[in-house]
C-alpha positions as CSV (number, residue, x, y, z in Angstrom):
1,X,245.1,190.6,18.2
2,X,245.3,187.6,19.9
3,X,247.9,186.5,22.5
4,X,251.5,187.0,22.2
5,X,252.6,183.7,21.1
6,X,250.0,183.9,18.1
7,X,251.4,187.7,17.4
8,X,255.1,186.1,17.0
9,X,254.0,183.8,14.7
10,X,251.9,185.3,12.7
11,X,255.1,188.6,12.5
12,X,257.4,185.3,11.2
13,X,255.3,184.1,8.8
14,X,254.3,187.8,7.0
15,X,258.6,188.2,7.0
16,X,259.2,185.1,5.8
17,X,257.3,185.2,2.8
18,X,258.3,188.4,2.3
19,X,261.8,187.3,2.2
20,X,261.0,184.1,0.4
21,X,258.9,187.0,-2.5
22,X,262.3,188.8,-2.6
23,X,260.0,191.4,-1.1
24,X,263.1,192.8,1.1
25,X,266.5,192.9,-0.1
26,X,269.1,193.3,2.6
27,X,272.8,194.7,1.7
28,X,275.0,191.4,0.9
29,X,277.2,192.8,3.6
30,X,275.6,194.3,6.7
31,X,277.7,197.0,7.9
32,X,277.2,199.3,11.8
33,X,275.8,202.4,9.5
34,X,273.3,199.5,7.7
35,X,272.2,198.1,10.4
36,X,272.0,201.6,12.5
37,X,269.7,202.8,9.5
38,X,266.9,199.8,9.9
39,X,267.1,200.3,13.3
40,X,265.9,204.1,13.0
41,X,263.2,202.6,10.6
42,X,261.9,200.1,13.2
43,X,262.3,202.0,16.4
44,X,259.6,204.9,16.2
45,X,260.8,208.6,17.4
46,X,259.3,209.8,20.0
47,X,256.0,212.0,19.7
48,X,256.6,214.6,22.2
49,X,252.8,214.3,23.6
50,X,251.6,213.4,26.4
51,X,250.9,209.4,26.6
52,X,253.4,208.7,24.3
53,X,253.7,205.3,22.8
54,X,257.2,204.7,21.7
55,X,258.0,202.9,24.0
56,X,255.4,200.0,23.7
57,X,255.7,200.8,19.8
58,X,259.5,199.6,20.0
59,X,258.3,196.3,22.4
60,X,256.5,195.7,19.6
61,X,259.1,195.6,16.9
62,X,261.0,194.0,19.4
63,X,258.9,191.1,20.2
64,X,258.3,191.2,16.3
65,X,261.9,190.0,15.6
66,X,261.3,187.7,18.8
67,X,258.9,186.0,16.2
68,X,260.9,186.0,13.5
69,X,263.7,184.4,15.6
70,X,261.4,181.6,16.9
71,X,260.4,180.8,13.0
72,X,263.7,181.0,12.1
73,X,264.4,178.0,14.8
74,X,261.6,176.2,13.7
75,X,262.6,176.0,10.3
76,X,266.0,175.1,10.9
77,X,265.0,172.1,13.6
78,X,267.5,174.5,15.8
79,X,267.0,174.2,20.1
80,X,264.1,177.2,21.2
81,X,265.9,178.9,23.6
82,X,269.4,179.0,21.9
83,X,268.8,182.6,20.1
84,X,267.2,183.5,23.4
85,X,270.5,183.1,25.6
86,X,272.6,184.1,22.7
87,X,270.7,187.7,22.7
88,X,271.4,187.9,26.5
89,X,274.7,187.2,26.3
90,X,275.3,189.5,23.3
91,X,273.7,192.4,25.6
92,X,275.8,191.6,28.7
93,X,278.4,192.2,26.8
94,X,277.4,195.4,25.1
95,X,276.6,196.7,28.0
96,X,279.8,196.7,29.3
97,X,280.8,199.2,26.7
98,X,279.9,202.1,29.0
99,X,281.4,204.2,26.7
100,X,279.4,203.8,23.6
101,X,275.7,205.0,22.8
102,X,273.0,202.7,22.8
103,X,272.5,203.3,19.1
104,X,276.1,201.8,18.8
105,X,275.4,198.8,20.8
106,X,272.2,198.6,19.2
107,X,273.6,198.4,16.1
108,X,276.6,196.0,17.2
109,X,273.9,193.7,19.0
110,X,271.7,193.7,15.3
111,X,274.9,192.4,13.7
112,X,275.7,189.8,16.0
113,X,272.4,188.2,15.8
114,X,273.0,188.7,11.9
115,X,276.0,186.2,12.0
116,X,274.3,183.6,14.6
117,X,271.4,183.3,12.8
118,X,273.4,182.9,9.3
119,X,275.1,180.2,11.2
120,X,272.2,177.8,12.3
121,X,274.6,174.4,12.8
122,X,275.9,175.9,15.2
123,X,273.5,176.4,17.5
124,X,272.2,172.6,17.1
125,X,274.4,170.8,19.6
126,X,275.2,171.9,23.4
127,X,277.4,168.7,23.9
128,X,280.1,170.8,22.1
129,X,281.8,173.5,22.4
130,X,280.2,177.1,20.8
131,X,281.2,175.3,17.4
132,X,282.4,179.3,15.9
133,X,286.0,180.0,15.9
134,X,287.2,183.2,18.3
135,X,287.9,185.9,16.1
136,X,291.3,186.9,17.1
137,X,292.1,190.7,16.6
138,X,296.1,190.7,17.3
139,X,297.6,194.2,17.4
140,X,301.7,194.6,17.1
141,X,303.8,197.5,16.7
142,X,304.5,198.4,12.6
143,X,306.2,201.4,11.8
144,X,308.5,201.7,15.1
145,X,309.0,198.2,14.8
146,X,312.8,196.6,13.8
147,X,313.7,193.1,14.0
148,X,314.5,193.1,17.8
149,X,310.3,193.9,18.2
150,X,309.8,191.5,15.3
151,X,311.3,188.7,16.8
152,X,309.7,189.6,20.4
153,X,306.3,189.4,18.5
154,X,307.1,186.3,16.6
155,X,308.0,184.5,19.8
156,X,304.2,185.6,21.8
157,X,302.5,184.5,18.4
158,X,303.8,181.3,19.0
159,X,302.4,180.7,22.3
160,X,299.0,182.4,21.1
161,X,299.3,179.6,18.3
162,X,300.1,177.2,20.8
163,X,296.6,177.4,22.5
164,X,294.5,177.2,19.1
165,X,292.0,174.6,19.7
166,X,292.5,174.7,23.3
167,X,289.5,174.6,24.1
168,X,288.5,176.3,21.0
169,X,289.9,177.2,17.3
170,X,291.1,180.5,16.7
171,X,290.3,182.6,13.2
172,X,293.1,185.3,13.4
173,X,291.5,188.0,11.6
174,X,294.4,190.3,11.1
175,X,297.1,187.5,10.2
176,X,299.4,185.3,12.8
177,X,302.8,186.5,11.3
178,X,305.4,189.2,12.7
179,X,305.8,192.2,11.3
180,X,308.5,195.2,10.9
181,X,308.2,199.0,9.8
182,X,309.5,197.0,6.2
183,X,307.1,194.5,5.9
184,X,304.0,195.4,6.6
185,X,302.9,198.0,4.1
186,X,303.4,194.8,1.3
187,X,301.7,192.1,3.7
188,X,298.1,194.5,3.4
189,X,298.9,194.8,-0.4
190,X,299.3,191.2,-0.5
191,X,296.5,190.6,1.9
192,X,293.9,192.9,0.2
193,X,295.0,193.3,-3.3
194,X,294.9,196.7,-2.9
195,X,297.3,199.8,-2.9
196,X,298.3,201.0,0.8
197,X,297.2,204.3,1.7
198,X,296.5,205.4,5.2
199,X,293.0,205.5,4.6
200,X,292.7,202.1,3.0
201,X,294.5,200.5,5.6
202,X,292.1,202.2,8.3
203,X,289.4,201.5,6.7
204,X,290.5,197.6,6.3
205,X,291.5,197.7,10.2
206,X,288.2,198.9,11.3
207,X,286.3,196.2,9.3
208,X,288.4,193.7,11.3
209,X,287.9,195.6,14.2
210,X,284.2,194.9,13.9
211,X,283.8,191.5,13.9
212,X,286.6,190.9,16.5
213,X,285.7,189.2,19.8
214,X,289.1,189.8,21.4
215,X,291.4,192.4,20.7
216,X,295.4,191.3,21.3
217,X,297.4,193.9,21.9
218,X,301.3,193.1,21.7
219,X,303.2,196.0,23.2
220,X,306.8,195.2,22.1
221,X,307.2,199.3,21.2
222,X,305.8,202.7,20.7
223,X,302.6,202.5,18.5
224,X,300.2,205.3,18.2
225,X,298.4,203.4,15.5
226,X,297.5,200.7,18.5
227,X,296.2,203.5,20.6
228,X,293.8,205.2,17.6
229,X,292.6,201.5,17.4
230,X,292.0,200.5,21.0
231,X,289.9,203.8,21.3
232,X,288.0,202.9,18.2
233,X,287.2,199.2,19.8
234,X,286.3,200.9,23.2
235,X,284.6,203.9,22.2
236,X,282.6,202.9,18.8
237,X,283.9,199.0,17.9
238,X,282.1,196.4,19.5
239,X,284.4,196.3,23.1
240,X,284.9,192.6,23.6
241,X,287.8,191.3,26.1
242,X,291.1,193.0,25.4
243,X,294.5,191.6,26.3
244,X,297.7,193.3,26.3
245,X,300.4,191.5,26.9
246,X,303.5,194.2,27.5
247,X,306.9,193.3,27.2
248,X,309.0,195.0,30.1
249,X,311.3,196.1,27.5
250,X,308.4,198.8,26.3
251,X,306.2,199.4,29.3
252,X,302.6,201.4,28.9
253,X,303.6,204.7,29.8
254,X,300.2,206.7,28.7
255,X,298.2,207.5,31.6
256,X,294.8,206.8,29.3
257,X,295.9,203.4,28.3
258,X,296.3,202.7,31.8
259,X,293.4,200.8,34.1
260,X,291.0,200.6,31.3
261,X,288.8,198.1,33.8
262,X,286.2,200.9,34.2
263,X,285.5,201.2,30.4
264,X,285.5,197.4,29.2
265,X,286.8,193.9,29.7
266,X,290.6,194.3,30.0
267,X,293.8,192.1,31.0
268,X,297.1,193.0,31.3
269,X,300.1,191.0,31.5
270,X,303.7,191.7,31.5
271,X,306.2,189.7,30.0
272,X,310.2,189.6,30.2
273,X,310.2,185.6,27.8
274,X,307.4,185.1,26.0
275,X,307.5,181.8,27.1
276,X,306.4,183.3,30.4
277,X,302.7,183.8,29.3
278,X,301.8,180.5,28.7
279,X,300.1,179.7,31.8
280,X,297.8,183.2,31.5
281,X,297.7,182.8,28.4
282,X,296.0,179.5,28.9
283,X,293.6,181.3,31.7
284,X,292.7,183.9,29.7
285,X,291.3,182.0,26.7
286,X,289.8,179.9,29.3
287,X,288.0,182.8,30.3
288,X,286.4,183.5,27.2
289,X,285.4,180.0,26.2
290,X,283.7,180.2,29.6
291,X,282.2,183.6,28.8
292,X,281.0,181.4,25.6
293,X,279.5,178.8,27.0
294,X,277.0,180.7,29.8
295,X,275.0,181.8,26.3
296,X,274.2,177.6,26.5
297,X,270.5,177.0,27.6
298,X,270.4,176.7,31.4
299,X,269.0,173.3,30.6
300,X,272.3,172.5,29.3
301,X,274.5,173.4,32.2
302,X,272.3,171.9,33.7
303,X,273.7,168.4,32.5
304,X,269.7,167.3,31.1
């Protein structure tokens, strides 16, 4: 067959053109069941006989879409090891989902090298930041929530606003406005275009969930609703750094919700005036634009 750097290229070139024939027609929106059903595809079962190969079958496929990854740089003039150290810092952070499968993560890590390699610009330059906004999952209370909570909620999304752009720009997937048990049910109708029902809303909330890389997690009252989603983002979602910030007013009194450390990436901060967070605030975001740029080439921390 040839060595391995001919292999890769030669896997590239076959998908390419097959892509370029309209040979292969992906769904225009990948979703986890999507990409979980190409996985099964590429990764073969295992035989059940002695010498099995599925192992070095799935290096294969692996190193395969290691080809296709490289071509895709080429073509796009983009750095050769960017995709490399976005993959490993993609799995370190999977990983720490210890509660998930490794279907789920495989499926989580599939999609997140779906949306780097549909962004190619932004792996061009490592004199800049990461160049993608953070994905900002913000959870507040809704249906236990009156204006009192409201106005809590308004005054922590102002400091959240506050650090926008420092360093990076947020995109706040689930809205940057304060809600009440009166409000919300129009703001998704608005929002979506679509008629609230529980199971619209949950699906809609899960979507978001999905693409979030932190989940916020505003505790200014009682909310089941925030607990059924913080197990879906630790237990199935993609489990990237989650922040509560508890007002003193409405303290965490669920055992489970407590010391989560051992599951994922968690920080917790409690809060009498808002205006009291903006120093961890600061810290924390700091934290995660440093988490972004260790996926730089080590030639770029470097300094070269």
């Amino acid at each position: 067959m040839g060595s391995t750097d001919q292999f890769h290229s030669l896997a590239a070139d076959e998908l390419l053109q097959r892509l370029a024939r309209g040979a292969a027609r992906p769904p225009a929106r990948w979703t986890p069941a999507d990409a979980a059903r190409l996985l099964e595809r590429m990764r073969p079962a295992p035989s059940g006989l002695p010498g099995d190969q599925a192992r070095e079958r799935g290096e294969l496929a692996a190193a395969f879409l290691a080809g296709v990854a490289q071509g895709h740089e080429e073509a796009h003039a983009s750095p050769a090891t960017s995709l490399l150290d976005l993959a490993l810092q993609a799995a370190r952070t999977l990983l720490k989902n210890r509660a998930a499968s490794q279907a789920d993560r495989a499926s989580h890590a599939f999609l997140a090298g779906l949306r780097a390699a549909r962004a190619p610009t932004a792996l061009m330059s490592f004199d800049e930041p990461a160049g993608l906004d953070l994905r900002l999952f913000v959870r507040q209370p809704f249906t236990e929530s009156g204006q009192t909570q409201q106005g809590v909620v308004a005054s922590v999304l102002e400091r959240i606003r506050a650090r926008d752009g420092q360093p990076h720009a947020f995109s706040y997937l689930t809205g940057c406005r304060a809600e009440s048990a009166d409000t919300f049910r129009a703001s998704f109708e608005h929002e979506t275009g679509r008629a609230f029902t529980p199971d619209t809303f949950r699906a809609h909330r899960l979507r978001q969930l999905d693409q979030a890389d932190v989940f916020v997690n505003i505790r200014a009252g009682m909310s089941e609703s925030s607990a059924f989603e913080l197990s879906y983002h630790v237990f199935r979602g993609a489990c990237t750094p989650i922040l509560f910030l508890v007002w003193k007013q409405a303290p965490i009194r669920t055992t489970l919700l407590k010391d989560l450390g051992t599951l994922c990436d968690v920080t917790y901060l409690e809060f009498d005036d808002p205006a009291e967070l903006d120093a961890p605030l600061a810290d924390f975001f700091g934290s995660c634009e440093r988490g972004r740029r260790s996926a730089r080439p080590a030639l770029a921390r470097a300094g070269a």
